[in-house]
N, C-alpha and C positions, 0 to 999 in steps of 0.2 A: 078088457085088460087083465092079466098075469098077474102075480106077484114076480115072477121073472121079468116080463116084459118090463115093469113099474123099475123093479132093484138096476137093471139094467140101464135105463135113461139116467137113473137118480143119482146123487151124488150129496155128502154132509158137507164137501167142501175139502179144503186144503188145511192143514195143522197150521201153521204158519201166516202169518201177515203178509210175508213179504212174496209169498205163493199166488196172493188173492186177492192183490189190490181192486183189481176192475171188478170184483164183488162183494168187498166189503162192508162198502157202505148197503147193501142188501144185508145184512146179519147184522149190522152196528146195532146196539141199544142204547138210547142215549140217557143217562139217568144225572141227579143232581152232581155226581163225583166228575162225570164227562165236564158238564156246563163249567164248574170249576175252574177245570185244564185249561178248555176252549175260549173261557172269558178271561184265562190271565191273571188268576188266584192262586194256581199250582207251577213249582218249576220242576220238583224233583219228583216224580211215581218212583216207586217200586214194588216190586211182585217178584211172585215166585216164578221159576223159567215155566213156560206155556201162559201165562196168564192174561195176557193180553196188552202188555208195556209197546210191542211193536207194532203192535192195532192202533193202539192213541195215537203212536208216533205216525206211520200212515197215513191215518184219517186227519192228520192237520196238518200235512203236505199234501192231500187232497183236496184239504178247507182254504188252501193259500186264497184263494181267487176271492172269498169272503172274507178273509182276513185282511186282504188288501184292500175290502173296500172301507175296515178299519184302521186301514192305514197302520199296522203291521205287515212288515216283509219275512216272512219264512224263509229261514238260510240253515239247511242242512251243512255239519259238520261233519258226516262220515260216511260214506256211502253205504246204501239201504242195501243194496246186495253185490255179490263181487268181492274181491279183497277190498279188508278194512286199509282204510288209510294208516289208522296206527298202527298196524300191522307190520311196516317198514321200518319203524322202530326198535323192534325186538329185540333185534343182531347189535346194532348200536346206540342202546338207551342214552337219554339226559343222566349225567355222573348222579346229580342227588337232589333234592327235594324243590331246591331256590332254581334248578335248572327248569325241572317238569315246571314249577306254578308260572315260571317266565316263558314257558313256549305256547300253556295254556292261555295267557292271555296275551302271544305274539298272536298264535296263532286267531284266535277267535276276533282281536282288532282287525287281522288282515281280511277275513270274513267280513268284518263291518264295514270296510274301508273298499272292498269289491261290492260290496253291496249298494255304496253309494254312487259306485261306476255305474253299476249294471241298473239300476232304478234313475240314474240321469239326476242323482238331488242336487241342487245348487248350492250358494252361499260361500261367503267366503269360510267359516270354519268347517262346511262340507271339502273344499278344497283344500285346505291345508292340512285335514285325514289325510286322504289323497296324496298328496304333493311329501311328507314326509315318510309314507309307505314305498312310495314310488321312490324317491329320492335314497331308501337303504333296503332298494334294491328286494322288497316281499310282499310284490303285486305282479306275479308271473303273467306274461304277455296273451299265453294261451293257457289261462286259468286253468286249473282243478285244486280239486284237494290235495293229492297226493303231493303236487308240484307245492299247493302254498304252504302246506305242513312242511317239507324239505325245505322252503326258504326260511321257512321260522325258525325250524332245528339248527339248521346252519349259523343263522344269527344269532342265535342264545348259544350256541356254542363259541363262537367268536368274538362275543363279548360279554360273558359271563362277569369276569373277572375287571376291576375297576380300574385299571392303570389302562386298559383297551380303550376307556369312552370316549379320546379326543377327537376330536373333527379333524375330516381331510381334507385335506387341500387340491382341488384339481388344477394342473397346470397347463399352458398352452404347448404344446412342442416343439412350436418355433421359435416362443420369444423365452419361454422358462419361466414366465410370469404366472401367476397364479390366478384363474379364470371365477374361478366362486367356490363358494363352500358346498361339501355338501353335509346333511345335518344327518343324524345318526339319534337315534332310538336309544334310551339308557336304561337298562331292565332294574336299575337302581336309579335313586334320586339324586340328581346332578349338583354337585358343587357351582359357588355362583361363577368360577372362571368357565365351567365349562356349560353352565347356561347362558353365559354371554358370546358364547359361540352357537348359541341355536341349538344347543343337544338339547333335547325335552324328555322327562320321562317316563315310561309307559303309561303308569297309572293319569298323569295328565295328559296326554294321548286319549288314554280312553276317555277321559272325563271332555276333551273336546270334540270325540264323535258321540258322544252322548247329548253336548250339546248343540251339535249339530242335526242330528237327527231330531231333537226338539223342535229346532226353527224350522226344518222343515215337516213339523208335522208327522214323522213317523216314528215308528221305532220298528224296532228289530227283535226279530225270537232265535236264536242259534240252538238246534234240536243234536242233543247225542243221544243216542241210540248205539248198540253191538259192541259197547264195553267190554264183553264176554265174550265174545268172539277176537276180537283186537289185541287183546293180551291173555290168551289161555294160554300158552304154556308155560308160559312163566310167572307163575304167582304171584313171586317176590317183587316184579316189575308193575303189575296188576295194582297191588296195593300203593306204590309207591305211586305210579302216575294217578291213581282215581283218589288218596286224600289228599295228593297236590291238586287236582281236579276241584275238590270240594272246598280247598283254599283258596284259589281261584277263584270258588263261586262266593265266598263269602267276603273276598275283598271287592267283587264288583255287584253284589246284591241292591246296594245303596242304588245305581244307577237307573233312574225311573226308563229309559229308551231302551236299552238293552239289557237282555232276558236270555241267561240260559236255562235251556229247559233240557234235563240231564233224565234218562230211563235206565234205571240199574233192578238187577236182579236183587233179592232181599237177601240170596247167601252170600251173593258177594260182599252187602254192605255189612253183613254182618261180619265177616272174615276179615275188612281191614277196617273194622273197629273193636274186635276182640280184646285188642292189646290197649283200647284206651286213645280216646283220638276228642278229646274236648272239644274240639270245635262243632261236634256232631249236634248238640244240644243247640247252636245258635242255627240249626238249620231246620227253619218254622216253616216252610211255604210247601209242605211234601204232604203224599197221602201214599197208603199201601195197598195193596190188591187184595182181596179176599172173595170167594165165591160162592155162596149160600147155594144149596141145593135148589131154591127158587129159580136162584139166578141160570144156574146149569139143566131145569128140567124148559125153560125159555130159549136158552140157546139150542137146545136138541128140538125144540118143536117149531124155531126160526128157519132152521135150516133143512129141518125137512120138508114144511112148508114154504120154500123155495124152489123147488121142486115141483113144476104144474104137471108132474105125473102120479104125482103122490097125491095132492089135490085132487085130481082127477078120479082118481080109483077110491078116494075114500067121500067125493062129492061135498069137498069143503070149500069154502072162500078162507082165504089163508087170513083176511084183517077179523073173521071173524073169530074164528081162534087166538088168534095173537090179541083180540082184546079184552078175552076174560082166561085168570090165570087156570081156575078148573078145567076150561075146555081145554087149555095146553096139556093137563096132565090127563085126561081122559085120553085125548087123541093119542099119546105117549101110548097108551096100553090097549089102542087100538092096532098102532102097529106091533108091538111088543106081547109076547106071552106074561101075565101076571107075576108070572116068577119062574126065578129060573130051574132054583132045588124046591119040588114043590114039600108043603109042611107046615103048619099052625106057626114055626117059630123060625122058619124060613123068610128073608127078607123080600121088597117086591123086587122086580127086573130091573128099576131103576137104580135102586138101593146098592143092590148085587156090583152091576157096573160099578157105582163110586168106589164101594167098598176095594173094586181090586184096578183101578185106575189110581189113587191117590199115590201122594210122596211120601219119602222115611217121616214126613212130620204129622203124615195123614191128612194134608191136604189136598185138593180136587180141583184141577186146572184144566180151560177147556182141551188146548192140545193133546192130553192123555188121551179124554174123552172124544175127542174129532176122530182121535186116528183108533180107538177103540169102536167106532160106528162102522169107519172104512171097510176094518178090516172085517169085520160082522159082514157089511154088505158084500162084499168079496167071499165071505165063507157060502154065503146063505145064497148066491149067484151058483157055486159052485155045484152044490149040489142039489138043486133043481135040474141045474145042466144033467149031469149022469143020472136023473134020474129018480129022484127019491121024494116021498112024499111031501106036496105042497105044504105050507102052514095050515093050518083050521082056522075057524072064525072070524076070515077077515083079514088075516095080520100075515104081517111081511116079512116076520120073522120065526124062527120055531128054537124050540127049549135050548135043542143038542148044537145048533151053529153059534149059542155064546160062549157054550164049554170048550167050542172046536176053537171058537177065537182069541182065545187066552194064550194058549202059545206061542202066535206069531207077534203079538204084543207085548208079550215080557220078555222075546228075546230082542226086539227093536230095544225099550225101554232099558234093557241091558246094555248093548252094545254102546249106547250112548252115555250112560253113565258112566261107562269105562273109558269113554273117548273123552268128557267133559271131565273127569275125576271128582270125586266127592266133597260136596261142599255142605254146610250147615248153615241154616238160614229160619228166620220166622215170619209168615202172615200176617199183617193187622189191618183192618180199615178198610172198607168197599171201594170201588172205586166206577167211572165209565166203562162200559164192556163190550167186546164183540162177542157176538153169537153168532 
């Protein structure tokens, strides 16, 4: 075997989660901050953008099937790739704050309320979820998101306002006679005239799919994920839906059955609490992302022992390396030249990379790093191809293709931060991780 032939089969993988699901779980690490997520300790992650918040998200729509055998149902709120569902929003947001926290929690009942269709749960208070969803008209026939978000949006538009909450009358059209009621959802707390017509409202809704999912035994995790995506251009929309979002989440916290489980970027959250947002302090059950160089010279030695070509040429069993952390960084600098500027006060090769992968706050996320390998293996393909001296010593890489791979990397890394625009944000607290 080449170092060509070797570069050529190999690959560090996809930048992204939602690029690599079917190999994911091949690079997961599972550490105490995952067990957390996974065991239903943690609702809100945050991290920095690459960090791996869309990994977790992933890998526990991938864990549904063990989830279910703890009798948790996994109910994605947004879809993982494609246009976001909020994203239809944009053009014509919720007027103001009581709108978004009431579409938030239309929206997320009507998730809970499809869930109990689609899982077959019985009972009478599983059926009268059911039956007063259905009944105002936001349990769309041929379900999605986009459709149960626009029935939600609709309703809280429609009845925002209190003088709307009466019950309707449906009449026959032969006799004029009035055939039954139908009952209507009150995104406020109903007056006793108008809960003696059967309006109920939300928050007791939720509190009776909550206890309905008790008796029977389950409960529910509702996953958002691409908050960043869903409302980037408009900021002022951004904050305005994500601390209605987090008001939401702290008026239904209490609810032992259902669980949302929220992944936000750390500048976002920092941008719409800048201005002061108290409620942030009663929000206990979160952890932050942070990457230790331990953790990032594991992920680089995970995924290129992934690779049985790589294996191969350096005559390794990949579990033996992955289970002592020196042989991970020795084999690093097997395939890797020691340094890249050589010099007594010159950093090693490994070093070098962080150094100029990090963000304005000087943190080091694997996506930098994934798609700083790529494009290495792509330079270092290159020119073996036309021609030029193999590496020395074994290794699969040489000095001059890290210097050459600097420039196609800070102009990606440009472009997208002129496409995202500039946000400020801070790291704290480890967390589960893909490598």
């Amino acid at each position: 075997m080449t170092p060509l032939s070797v570069l050529r089969s190999s690959s560090f993988g996809q930048r992204t989660a939602e690029e690599e699901r079917e190999k994911l779980h091949e690079y997961f690490v599972e550490t105490e901050q995952w067990r957390q997520v996974f065991d239903g300790d943690i609702d809100v992650i945050y991290g920095p953008k690459g960090s791996g918040k869309s990994a977790i998200y992933s890998l526990i729509v991938q864990n549904q099937d063990a989830l279910f055998d703890r009798d948790i149902l996994i109910v994605t709120a947004e879809n993982p790739q494609g246009a976001p569902a909020f994203q239809s929003l944009s053009d014509d947001p919720p007027k103001d704050e009581f709108e978004f926290v009431s579409l938030w929690k239309l929206y997320a009942l009507t998730l809970c309320g499809q869930a109990i269709k689609d899982y077959g749960l019985t009972g009478e208070k599983c059926k009268k979820v059911v039956a007063e969803l259905e009944n105002a008209d936001l349990l769309p026939s041929n379900f999605s998101l986009a459709k149960a978000l626009r029935y939600a949006f609709d309703y809280v538009r429609r009845f925002s306002r209190p003088d709307a909450l009466e019950t309707e009358l449906k009449f026959d059209v032969n006799t004029g006679l009035p055939t039954g009621l139908k009952g209507r959802i009150s995104l406020r707390e109903p007056g006793a005239a108008q809960a003696k017509k059967g309006i109920v409202s939300i928050d007791d809704l939720f509190s009776t799919a909550n206890e309905a999912l008790r008796e029977a035994g389950q409960s529910v995790w509702i996953l958002l994920d691409r908050l960043d995506v869903a409302f980037a251009d408009k900021p002022g929309l951004e904050t305005l839906a994500l601390r209605a979002l987090f008001k939401f989440y702290l008026d239904t916290k209490s609810l032992r059955q259902i669980k949302t489980k929220i992944f936000l970027r750390t500048d976002i959250w920092s941008a719409i609490t800048k201005e002061g947002f108290r409620e942030a302090s009663h929000i206990e059950r979160s952890l932050e992302i942070r990457w230790k160089v331990e953790d990032l010279t594991n992920l680089v030695a995970k995924r290129a022992l992934s690779n049985r070509e790589i294996c191969q040429f350096y005559n390794l069993k990949k579990e033996d390396v992955l289970g002592n952390y020196k042989s991970q960084e020795a084999f690093i600098f097997r395939m890797f030249p020691q340094q890249v500027e050589t010099g007594p006060n010159k950093p090693n090769t490994f070093s070098w990379i962080l150094g100029r992968t990090r963000d304005a706050v000087q943190k080091s996320a694997p996506r930098e790093l994934i798609h700083f390998l790529n494009v290495l293996r792509d330079v270092q393909i290159n020119r073996l191809e036309r021609g030029e001296r193999p590496p020395t010593e074994g290794r699969l890489f040489e000095q001059i293709a890290f210097k050459d791979t600097l420039p196609t990397v800070s102009k990606v890394r440009l472009s997208i931060g002129v496409q995202k625009g500039p946000r400020i944000g801070v790291q704290k607290g480890p967390i589960g991780r893909h490598a």
